[in-house]
Structures are given as structure tokens and as C-alpha cells.
C-alpha positions in Angstrom: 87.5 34.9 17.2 85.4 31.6 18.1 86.1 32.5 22.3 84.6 35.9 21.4 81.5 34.5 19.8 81.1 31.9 22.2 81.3 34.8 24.6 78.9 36.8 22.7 76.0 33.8 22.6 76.6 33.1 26.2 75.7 36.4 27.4 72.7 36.8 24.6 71.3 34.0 25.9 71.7 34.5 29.6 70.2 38.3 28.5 67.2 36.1 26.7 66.6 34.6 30.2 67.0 37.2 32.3 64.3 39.2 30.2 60.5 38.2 30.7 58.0 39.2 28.8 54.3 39.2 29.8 53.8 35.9 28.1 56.6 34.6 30.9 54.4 36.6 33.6 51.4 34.6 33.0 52.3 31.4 32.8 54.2 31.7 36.2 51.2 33.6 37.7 48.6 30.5 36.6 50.6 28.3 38.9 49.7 30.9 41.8 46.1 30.7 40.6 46.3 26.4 40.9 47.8 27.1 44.5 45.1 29.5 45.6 42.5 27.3 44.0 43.4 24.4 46.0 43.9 25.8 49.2 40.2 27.1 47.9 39.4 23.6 48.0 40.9 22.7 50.8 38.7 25.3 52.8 35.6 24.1 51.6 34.8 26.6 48.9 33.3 25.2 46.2 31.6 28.3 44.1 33.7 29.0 40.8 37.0 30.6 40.8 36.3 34.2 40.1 36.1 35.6 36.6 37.0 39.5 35.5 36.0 40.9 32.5 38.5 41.3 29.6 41.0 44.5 30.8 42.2 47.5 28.6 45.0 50.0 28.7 47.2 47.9 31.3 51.0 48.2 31.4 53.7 46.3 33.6 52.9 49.6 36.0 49.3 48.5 36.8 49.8 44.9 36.7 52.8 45.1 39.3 50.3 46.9 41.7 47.8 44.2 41.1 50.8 41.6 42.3 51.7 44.0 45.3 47.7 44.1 46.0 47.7 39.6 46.2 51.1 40.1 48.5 49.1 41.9 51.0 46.7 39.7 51.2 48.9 36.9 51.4 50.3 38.6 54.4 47.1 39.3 55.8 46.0 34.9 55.3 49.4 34.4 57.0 48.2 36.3 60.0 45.1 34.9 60.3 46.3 31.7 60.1 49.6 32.5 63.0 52.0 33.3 61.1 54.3 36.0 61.3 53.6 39.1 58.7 56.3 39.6 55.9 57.6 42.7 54.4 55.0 44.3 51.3 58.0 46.2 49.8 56.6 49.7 48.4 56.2 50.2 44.7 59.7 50.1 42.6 60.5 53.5 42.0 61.6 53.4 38.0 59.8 52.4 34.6 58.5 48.7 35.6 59.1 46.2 33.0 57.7 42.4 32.7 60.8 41.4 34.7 60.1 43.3 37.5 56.3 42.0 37.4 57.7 38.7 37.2 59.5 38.7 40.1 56.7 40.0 42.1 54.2 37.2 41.3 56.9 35.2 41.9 57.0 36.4 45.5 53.6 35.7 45.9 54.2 32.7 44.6 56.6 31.6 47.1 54.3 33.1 50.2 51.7 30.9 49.3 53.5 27.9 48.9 54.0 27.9 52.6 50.5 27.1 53.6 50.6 24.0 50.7 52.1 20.8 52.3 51.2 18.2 50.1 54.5 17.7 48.3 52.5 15.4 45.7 49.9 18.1 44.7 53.5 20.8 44.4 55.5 18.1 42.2 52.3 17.3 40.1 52.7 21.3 38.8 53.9 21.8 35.7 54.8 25.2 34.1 53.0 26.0 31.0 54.0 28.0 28.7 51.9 30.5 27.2 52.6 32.5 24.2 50.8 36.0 22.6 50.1 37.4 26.1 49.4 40.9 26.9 49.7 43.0 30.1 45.6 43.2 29.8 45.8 39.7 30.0 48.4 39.2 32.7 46.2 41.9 34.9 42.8 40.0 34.7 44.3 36.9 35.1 45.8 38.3 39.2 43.1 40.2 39.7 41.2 37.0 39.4 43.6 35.4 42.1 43.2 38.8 44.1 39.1 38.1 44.0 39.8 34.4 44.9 42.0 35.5 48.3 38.8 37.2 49.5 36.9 34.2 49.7 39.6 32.6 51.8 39.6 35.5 54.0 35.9 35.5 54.8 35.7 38.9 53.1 33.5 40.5 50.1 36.4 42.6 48.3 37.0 45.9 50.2 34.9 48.0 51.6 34.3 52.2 51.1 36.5 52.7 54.0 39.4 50.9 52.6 38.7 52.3 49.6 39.0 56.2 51.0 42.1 55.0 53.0 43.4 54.3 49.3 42.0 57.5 48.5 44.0 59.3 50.8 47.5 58.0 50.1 46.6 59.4 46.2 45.8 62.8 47.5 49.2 62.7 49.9 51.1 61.9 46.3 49.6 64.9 44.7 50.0 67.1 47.4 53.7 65.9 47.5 53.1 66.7 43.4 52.6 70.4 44.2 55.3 71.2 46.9 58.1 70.1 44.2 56.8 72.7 42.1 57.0 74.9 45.4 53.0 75.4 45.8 52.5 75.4 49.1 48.8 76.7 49.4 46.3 74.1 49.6 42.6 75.7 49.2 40.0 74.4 51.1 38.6 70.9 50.9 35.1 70.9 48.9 31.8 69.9 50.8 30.8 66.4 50.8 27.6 65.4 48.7 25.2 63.2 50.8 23.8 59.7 49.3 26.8 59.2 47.2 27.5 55.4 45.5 30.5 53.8 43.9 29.3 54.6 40.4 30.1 58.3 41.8 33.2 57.8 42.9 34.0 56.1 39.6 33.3 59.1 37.7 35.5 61.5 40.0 38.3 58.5 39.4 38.4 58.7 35.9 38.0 62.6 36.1 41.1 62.4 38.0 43.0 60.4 35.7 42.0 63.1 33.0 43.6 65.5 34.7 46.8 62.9 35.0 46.5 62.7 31.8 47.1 66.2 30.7 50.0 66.3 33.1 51.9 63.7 31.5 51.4 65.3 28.0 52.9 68.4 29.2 55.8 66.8 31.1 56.5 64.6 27.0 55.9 61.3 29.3 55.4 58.9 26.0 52.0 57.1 26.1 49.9 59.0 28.5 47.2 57.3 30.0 44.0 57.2 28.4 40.8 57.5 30.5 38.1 54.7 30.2 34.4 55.0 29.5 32.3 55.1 32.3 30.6 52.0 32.4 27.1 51.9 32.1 26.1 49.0 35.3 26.5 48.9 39.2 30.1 50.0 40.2 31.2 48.1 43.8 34.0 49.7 46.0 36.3 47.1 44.4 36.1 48.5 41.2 36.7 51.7 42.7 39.7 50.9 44.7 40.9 49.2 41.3 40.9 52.5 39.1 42.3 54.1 42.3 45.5 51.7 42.1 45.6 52.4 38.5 45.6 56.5 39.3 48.3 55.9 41.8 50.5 53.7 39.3 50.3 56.8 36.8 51.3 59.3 39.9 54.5 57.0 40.4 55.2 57.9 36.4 55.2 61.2 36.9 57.4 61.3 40.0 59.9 59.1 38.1 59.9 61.9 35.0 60.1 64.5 38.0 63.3 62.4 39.4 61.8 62.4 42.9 59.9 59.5 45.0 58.4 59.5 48.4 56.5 56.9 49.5 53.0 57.0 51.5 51.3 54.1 52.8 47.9 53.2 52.7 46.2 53.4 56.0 42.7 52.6 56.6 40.9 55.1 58.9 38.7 54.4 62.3 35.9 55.3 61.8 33.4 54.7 58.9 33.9 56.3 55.6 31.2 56.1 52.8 30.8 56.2 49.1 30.3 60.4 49.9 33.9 60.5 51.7 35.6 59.1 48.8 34.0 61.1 46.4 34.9 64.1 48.2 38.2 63.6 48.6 38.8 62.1 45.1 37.2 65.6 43.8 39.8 67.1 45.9 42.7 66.0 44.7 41.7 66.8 41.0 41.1 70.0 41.8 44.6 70.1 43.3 46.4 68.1 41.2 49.0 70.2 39.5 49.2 70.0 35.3 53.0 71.2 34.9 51.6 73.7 32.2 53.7 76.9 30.9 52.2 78.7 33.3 54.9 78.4 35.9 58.3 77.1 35.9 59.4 73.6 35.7 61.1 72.5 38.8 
């Protein structure tokens, strides 16, 4: 009887370390942020480390993408700096949990590491342990890091064309959406407004995610999304390419309820797109995006 308890605590506990929780997920992801912030220093930039507004509404599904979104440009600093590129592994296709997150930060963790060769500043790192954390908290806290990986790649967050080429791995998803409920017919694309801006393509976001919104209500996904407030101030493409993740993250639900998964990368086009090209193809896909109502069979 005492082997079988033993046996029972052993595994309880190796269960209890397995598990993470988002508490887990930030402390691991503040040591990325003291390894981006001194390779920060070590590149001579001395403005402030990035600050994001408190976050609402985030779940293990967003934050992961905001982890996959610091590997990339990880891979891209690696590059720059001549090293080979690594492997951005596409988003998990299943419910993500804080152990999955965990192990992405952890990723990034160890990517970055590579360019850090002063074993003293590594050894002096100590992993604190926070407690009472939230996924909100756990998603400013990268995105912060994500802002702070701009600066060491000479760039200003991304840029309306990056943002469409986002765009237009959404509108791939839903199309995918449609033809496994066997519609095929795609009408036309609408006409793109001239002098469009981000706070625009915002709007047509979040009107999106409405329409995500009533999908997973009819499919019984537990929790649907809600859909944010428009805020009331200057939008950037950033903040756009942001809500855009988010859309995509909520996509990836529906195909897991659906039991099927594809995966589309994210390719950034040629030429120039603008604020206009986004919002055209963001109305697009709402207008396409198919609500598994009672109106047709669910496949």
C-alpha cells in the first residue's frame, strides 16, 4: 500500500511539473525580456524598453502567436547578423494550454541566448517567480519584447504591406472555412476605398471577429471571443497586424472544432500595399466568412 502511494505522489508531482500555468509563462518569459534588453544595450540603444497598454480577452491561443511572432524575429536578427535561419514551426494544431506557451517562449529563449556571450551576465540570471498572473498579463509582457526586437532590427513595427500579407493568409483560412462546408463560389472581391488609415482597417478587424464570433456560438465552441471597443486614438499598422493575429488564433479554434487543419503562410507581397488594400481585403473575408448556421448542413 505504501509502494502504491509513493507511486501515486511521484507521478502527481511530476504531473505538477509538467503543468505550467501562466504565472510559470511569465516569469520564464521576463528572462527573455533581460536578454533582449541587454543585447539592447549592447547596440547602443538607450530609449526605454517598450511599454503596452494593459491587454484584455487573451487566452494561451493569442499569447502563443505573440511567442511565434518574437521567433520570427529572432530568425530574422539571426540573419542579419550571419547566421543561418531556423525552423518557425506553424501554429499547434489543438486547444493551446500554458504548457504549450511555455515551451515556445522557451524557444525563443534559447535562440536568443546565442547571440549573448558573456557567461557572467547568463549566470548572474536568476528566475523569478511570479505568482497571480494572467494570459493578459503574459501577452503584454512579449508583446513588449516583440516591440523591443524592432529596435534591434532598425525597423518601426511592421508596415501596411506586411500587415495585408497577414491579411491574406486570414482570408486563405476562411476560404479554406467555406470549401469544408463544400461552398465553392466565391463572389467577387469588393472595390477598394481610396485614403484609407489603420483606424479603418481596425474597424473592418474587429467587424471580422464579430462575425467569428457568431460562428463559434453556432458551432457550441465554449467562450467565444468577444470583440473589443474600437478605440478612440491613432491606430498604427502594428495594432492592426495585432488584432489580425488575434483573428487568425480564433480561425485555428474553429478548424480544431471542425477536426480539420491546413496551414498557410504569411507571405509578404512585392509591391506596395496601403491601409486601402487591407481594408479591402479584410471586408472581404467577412463578407465570406461562413457562420455554420441552420441554414445548411454541418459538414
Amino acid at each position: 500500500m505504501k509502494r502504491v502511494l509513493v507511486l501515486i505522489f511521484a507521478v502527481n508531482a511530476l504531473f505538477a511539473y509538467m503543468v505550467k500555468t501562466p504565472s510559470d509563462v511569465y516569469s520564464y518569459a521576463m528572462l527573455l525580456k533581460q536578454k533582449v534588453k541587454y543585447l539592447r544595450e549592447k547596440a547602443g540603444i538607450n530609449k526605454p524598453f517598450p511599454n503596452v497598454p494593459p491587454q484584455t480577452n487573451k487566452y494561451p491561443r493569442h499569447v502563443i502567436q505573440k511567442a511565434l511572432e518574437i521567433l520570427s524575429k529572432i530568425n530574422l536578427y539571426r540573419v542579419r547578423h550571419g547566421y543561418g535561419s531556423i525552423f518557425i514551426p506553424p501554429y499547434p494544431a489543438r486547444e493551446i494550454t500554458p504548457s504549450d506557451v511555455y515551451e515556445m517562449v522557451k524557444r525563443d529563449d534559447a535562440e536568443i541566448t546565442v547571440f549573448i556571450k558573456d557567461i557572467k551576465f547568463l549566470k548572474s540570471l536568476k528566475l523569478k517567480k511570479y505568482k497571480g498572473k494572467t494570459p493578459n498579463d503574459v501577452y503584454r509582457l512579449l508583446w513588449s519584447i516583440s516591440l523591443a526586437m524592432d529596435d534591434l532590427l532598425g525597423i518601426r513595427g511592421y508596415t501596411p504591406t506586411q500587415v495585408y500579407g497577414l491579411a491574406s493568409k486570414l482570408l486563405k483560412i476562411v476560404e479554406f472555412l467555406r470549401q469544408t462546408q463544400n461552398i465553392y463560389v466565391l463572389p467577387p472581391m469588393p472595390p477598394k476605398l481610396p485614403n484609407r488609415h489603420p483606424n479603418h482597417a481596425l474597424y473592418k478587424s474587429y467587424e471580422f471577429l464579430d462575425k467569428v464570433r457568431k460562428a463559434e456560438i453556432n458551432l457550441w465552441i465554449n467562450n467565444p471571443t468577444d470583440v473589443p471597443k474600437t478605440p478612440h486614438k491613432v491606430i498604427t499598422p502594428t495594432e492592426v497586424y495585432d488584432s489580425i493575429q488575434y483573428n487568425i488564433a480564433e480561425l485555428q479554434r474553429i478548424k480544431y472544432r471542425l477536426g480539420v487543419e491546413r496551414y498557410f503562410k504569411s507571405e509578404i507581397p512585392k509591391e506596395t500595399k496601403t491601409p486601402s488594400d487591407v481594408v479591402q481585403i479584410l471586408s472581404y473575408a467577412s463578407e465570406i466568412m461562413p457562420l455554420f448556421d441552420f441554414k445548411r448542413t454541418l459538414i
